[in-house]
C-alpha positions in Angstrom: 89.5 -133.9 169.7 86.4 -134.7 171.5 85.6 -137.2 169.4 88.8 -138.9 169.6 89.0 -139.1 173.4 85.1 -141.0 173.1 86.7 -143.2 170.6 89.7 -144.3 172.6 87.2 -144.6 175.7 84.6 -146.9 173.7 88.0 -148.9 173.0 88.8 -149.5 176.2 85.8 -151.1 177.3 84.0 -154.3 176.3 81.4 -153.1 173.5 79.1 -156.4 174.5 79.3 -156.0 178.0 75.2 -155.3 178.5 74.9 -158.5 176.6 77.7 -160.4 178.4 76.3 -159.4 181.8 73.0 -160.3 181.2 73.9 -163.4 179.5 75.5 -164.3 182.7 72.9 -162.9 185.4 69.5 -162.7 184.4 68.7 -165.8 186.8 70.1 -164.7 189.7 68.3 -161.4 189.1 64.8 -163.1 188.1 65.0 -164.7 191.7 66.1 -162.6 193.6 64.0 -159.4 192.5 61.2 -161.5 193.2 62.3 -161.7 197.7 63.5 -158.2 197.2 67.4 -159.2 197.5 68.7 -158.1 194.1 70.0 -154.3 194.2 67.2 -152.4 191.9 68.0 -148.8 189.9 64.3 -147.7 191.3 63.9 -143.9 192.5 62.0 -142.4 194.7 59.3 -144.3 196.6 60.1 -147.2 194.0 63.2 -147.5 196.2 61.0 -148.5 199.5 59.4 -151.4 197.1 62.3 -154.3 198.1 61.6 -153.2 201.8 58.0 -153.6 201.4 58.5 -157.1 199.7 61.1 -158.5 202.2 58.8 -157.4 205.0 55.6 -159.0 204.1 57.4 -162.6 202.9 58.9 -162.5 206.5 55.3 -162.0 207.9 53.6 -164.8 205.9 56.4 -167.4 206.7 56.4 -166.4 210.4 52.8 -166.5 210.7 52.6 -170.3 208.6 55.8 -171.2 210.8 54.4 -170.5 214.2 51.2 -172.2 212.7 53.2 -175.1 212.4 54.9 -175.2 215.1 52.0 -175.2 217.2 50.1 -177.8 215.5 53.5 -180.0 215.7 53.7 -179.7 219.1 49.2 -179.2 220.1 47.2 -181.1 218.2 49.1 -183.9 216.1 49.9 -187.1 217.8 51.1 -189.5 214.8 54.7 -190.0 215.3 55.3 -190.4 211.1 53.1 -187.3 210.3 54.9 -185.5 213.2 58.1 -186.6 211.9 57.0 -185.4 208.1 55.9 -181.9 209.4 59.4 -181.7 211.7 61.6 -181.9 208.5 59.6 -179.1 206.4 59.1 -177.2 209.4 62.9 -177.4 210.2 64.2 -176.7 205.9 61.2 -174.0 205.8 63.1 -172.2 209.3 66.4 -172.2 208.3 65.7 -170.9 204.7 63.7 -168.1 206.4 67.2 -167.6 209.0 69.2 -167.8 205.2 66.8 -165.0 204.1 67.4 -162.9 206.8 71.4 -163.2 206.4 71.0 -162.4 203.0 68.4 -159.3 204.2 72.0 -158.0 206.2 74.4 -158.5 203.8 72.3 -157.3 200.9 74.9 -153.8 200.9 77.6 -156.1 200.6 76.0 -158.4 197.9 75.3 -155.1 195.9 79.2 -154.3 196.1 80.1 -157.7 194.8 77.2 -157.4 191.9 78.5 -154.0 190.9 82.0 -155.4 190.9 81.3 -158.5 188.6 79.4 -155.8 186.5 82.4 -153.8 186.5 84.9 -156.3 185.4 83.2 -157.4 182.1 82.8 -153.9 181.2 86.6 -153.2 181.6 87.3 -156.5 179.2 89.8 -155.2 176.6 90.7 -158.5 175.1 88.4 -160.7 173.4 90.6 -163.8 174.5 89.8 -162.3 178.5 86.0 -162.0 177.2 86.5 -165.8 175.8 87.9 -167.2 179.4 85.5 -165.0 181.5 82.4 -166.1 179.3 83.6 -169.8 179.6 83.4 -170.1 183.8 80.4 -167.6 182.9 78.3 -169.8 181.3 79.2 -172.8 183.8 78.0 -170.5 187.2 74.9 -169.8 184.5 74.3 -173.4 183.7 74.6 -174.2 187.9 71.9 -171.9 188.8 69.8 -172.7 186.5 69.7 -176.7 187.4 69.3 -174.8 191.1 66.4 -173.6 190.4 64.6 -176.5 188.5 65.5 -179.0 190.6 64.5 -176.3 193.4 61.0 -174.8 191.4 60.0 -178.3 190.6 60.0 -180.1 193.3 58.6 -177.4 195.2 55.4 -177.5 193.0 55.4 -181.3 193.1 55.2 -181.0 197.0 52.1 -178.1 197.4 50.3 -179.8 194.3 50.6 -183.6 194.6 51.5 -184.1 198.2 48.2 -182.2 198.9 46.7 -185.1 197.0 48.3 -187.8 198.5 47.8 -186.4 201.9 44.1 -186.0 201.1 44.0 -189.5 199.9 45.0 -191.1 203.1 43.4 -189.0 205.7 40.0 -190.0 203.2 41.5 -193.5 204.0 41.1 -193.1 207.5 38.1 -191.5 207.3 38.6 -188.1 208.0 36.6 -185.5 206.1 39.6 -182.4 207.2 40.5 -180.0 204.1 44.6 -180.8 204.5 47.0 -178.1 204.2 51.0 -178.8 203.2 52.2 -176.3 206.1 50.0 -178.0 208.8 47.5 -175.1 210.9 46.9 -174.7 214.1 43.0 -173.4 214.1 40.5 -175.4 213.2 38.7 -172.1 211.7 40.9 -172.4 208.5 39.2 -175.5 207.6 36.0 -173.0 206.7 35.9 -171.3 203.4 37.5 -168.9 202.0 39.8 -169.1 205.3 40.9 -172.4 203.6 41.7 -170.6 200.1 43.5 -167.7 201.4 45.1 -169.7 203.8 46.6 -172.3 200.7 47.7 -169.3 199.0 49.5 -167.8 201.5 51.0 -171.2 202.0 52.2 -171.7 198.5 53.4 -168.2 198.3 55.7 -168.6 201.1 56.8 -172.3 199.6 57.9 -170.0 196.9 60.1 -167.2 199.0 61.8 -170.5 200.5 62.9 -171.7 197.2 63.6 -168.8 196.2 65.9 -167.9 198.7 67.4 -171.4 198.6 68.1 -171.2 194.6 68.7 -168.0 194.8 71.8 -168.1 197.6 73.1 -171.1 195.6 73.0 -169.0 192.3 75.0 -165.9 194.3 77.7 -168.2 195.4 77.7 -169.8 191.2 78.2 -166.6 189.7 80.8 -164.9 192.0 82.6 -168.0 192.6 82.4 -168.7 188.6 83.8 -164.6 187.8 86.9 -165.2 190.3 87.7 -168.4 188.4 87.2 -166.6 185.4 89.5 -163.8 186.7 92.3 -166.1 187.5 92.2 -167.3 184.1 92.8 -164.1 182.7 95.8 -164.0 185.4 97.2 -167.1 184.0 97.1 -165.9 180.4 99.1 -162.7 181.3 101.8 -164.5 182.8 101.9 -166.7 179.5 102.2 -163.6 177.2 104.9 -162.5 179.9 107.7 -164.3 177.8 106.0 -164.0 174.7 105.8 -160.1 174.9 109.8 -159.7 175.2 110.1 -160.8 172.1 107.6 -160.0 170.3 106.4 -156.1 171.6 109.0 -153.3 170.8 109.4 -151.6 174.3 108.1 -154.1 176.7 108.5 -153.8 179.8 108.2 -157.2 181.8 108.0 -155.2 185.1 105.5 -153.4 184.9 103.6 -156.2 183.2 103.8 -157.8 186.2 103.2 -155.2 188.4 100.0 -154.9 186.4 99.3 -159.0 186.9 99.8 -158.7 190.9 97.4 -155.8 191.5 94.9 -158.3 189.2 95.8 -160.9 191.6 94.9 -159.2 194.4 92.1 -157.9 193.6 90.6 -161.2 192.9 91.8 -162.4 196.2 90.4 -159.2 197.6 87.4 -160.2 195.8 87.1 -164.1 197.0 87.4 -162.9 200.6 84.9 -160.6 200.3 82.2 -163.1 199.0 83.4 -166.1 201.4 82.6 -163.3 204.5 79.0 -162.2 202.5 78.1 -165.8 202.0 79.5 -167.8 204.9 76.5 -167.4 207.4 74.5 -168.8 203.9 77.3 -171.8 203.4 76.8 -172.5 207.1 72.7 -172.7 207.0 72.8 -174.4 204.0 75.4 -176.9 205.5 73.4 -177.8 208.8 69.8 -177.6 207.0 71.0 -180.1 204.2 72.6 -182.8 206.8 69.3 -183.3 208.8 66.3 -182.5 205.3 68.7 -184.9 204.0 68.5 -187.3 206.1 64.7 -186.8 207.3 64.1 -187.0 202.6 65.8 -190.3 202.7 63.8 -191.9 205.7 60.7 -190.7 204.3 61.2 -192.1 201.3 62.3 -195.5 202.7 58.5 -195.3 204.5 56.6 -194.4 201.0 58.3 -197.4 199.6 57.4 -199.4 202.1 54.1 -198.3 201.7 53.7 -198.3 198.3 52.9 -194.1 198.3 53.8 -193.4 194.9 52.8 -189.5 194.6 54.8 -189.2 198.2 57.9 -190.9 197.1 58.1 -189.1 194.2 58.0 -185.8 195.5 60.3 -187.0 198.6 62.7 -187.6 195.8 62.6 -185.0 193.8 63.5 -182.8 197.5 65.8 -185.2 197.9 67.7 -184.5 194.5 67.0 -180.8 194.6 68.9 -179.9 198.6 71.5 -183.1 197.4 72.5 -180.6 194.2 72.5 -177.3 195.4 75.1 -179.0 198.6 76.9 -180.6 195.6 76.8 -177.0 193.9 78.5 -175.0 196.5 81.3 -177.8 197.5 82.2 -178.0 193.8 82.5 -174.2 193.6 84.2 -174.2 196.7 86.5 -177.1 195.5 87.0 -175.7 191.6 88.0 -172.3 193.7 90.6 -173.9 195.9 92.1 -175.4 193.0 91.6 -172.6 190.3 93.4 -170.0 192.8 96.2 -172.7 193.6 96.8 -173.1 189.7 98.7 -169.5 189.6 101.5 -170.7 191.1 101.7 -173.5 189.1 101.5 -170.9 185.9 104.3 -168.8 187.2 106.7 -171.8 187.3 105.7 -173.0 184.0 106.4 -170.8 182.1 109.8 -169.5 180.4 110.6 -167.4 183.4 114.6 -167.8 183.2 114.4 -165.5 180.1 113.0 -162.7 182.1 115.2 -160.2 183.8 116.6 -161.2 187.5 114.1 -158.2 188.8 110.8 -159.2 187.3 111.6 -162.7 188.5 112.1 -162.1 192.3 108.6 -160.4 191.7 107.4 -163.8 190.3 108.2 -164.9 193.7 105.6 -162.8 195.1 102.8 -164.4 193.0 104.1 -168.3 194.0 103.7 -167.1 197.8 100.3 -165.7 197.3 99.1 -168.6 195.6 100.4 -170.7 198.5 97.1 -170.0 200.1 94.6 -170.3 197.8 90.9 -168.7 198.0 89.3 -170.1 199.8 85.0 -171.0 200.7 84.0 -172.0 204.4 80.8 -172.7 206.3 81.3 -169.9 208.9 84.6 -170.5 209.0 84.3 -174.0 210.3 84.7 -175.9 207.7 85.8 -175.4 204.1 83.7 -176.2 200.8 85.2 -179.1 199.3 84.3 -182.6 197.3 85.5 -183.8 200.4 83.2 -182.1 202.6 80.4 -182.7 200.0 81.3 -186.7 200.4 81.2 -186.1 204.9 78.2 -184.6 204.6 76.2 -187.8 202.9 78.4 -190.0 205.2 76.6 -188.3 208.1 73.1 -188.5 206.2 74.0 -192.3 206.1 75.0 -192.6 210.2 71.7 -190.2 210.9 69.3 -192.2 209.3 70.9 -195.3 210.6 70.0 -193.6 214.7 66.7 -192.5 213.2 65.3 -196.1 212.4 67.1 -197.8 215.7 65.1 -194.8 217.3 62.0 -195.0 215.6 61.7 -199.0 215.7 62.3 -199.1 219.6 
């Protein structure tokens, strides 16, 4: 008897569900283990060890920040460098302010982890397994260009911008060690203040990408598992019709009982990650209108100047904050549409064969999907291809006032 009950149990779960949900997440969970974000199974003092991390990578970027800062505003009087230092001092500040929102809602993000993780292991159907692994593999595939993009140009910019920046201050005739994340103290130029100093700087380079790649990969797989979800929705209103002909004692009312509670629990679900995420979506909004602007004037100066090493890791910067804004309004956009497409379903299909009953409940689902899910930077604005399009617009007008500025 026993043995039967495991049996029907085992059944009613998905028997690759480890393998499907690490398919899926092992990216988002590399990065985010690393900045302390990702909800560990640790015990004991093990438990302490993502409050030990998050504490002392807010410490070290404070410290280089105020460094910075100080240095900006003290000792340097070039109005390019200046300008150079303003827009990684500025994208290094607001990932540290994305840090700490993720810090707050880490309670929250763990709910929304252990509800993705849930779902796949409560797949019955290998067709629902097919259409979740399918938006799976796309949020996959999106945080994994995040963090190239983000990894590689971030070890373009501490490696060969050092260079470059060594190469003209030697062309001026300066004998300074340079540091990426300008110092304030002249003391660090001594050795091994210098060394310790560098690495301190290049960890902190790394928490910043991190937290960039690794907010953009959040919103990718959540947004990616709703999308999924609906999908499953839409293929049990299509076996609706199908199953009152074809299943012996079918009863299309509870069926669609069934499909509204699903329904609503993704919706539940959606509004859940758009409140987690939207102080993220706002950061990221504001911090990727003005780097972007600042990239593209900077690399308009290299060319001018024939600074090959610097335009190319300008570029690369430029391509990595231009994807990861492109990555959240197409998630934002493919949501929108993906939650709007239910409605759509429910009039498709063969509903005038269903009983007058389950139809009126049909109803229910068209008005629901009347307001789709929905993904909006702090509620402002919503994540769209369109909004994706305003924002380079407004690159485009910025950088216009910057030269008329900078030229006068």
């Amino acid at each position: 008897m026993h043995f039967s009950v495991r049996n029907l149990i085992n059944k009613s779960r998905n028997p690759n569900y480890e393998k499907d949900i690490t398919y899926v997440m092992k990216h988002n969970k590399w990065v985010l283990i690393s900045i302390g974000i990702w909800p560990t199974v640790l015990k004991n003092i093990g438990k302490f060890l993502p409050k030990i991390v998050i504490g002392i990578n807010n410490l070290m970027c404070f410290f280089i920040l105020i460094q910075s800062a100080l240095h900006i505003i003290l000792e340097q009087k070039d109005t390019l460098l200046r300008l150079k230092f303003f827009g990684l001092i500025f994208f290094s500040f607001m990932s540290l302010m994305k840090y700490w929102a993720l810090t707050i809602r880490k309670p929250e993000i763990e709910h929304c982890i252990q509800q993705v993780q849930s779902d796949w292991k409560q797949v019955k159907m290998e067709n629902d397994r097919e259409l979740m692994l399918k938006y799976g593999i796309i949020g996959r595939n999106l945080t994994i260009y995040s963090i190239l993009f983000m990894y590689i140009s971030g070890i373009m910019y501490i490696s060969f911008m050092q260079y470059a920046m060594r190469l003209q201050i030697n062309n001026d005739n300066q004998t300074n060690k340079v540091l990426i994340f300008p110092a304030y103290s002249n003391s660090i130029q001594k050795s091994p203040i210098y060394e310790i100093t560098y690495g301190i700087q290049c960890i902190c380079g790394y928490v910043l990408d991190s937290v960039t790649s690794g907010a953009c990969g959040l919103a990718a797989l959540f947004v990616t598992h709703a999308c999924g979800q609906i999908d499953v929705v839409i293929s049990r209103l299509d076996d609706l019709v199908a199953g009152q002909f074809y299943k012996k004692n079918s009863n299309p009312n509870i069926q669609v009982i069934k499909i509204i509670k699903h329904h609503i629990k993704i919706l539940k679900f959606s509004a859940v990650v758009e409140k987690v995420l939207q102080e993220v979506f706002f950061l990221e909004f504001i911090s990727s209108t003005f780097v972007i602007c600042l990239l593209e004037y900077y690399c308009i100066t290299d060319w001018e100047q024939n600074n090959i090493i610097s335009l190319t890791s300008y570029a690369l910067l430029l391509i990595s904050l231009t994807f990861n804004m492109f990555l959240l309004c197409y998630i934002g956009d493919l949501l929108i549409h993906k939650s709007g497409n239910i409605g759509v379903a429910v009039f498709m299909i063969d509903w005038y064969h269903l009983p007058a009953k389950t139809i009126q409940n049909l109803i229910l689902i068209m008005a629901m999907s009347n307001s789709p899910a929905k993904l909006s930077v702090g509620r402002i604005v919503d994540l769209s291809l369109s909004t994706f399009g305003n924002v380079l617009k407004t690159t485009f007008v910025y950088l216009n006032f910057l030269q008329t500025a900078i030229m006068q």
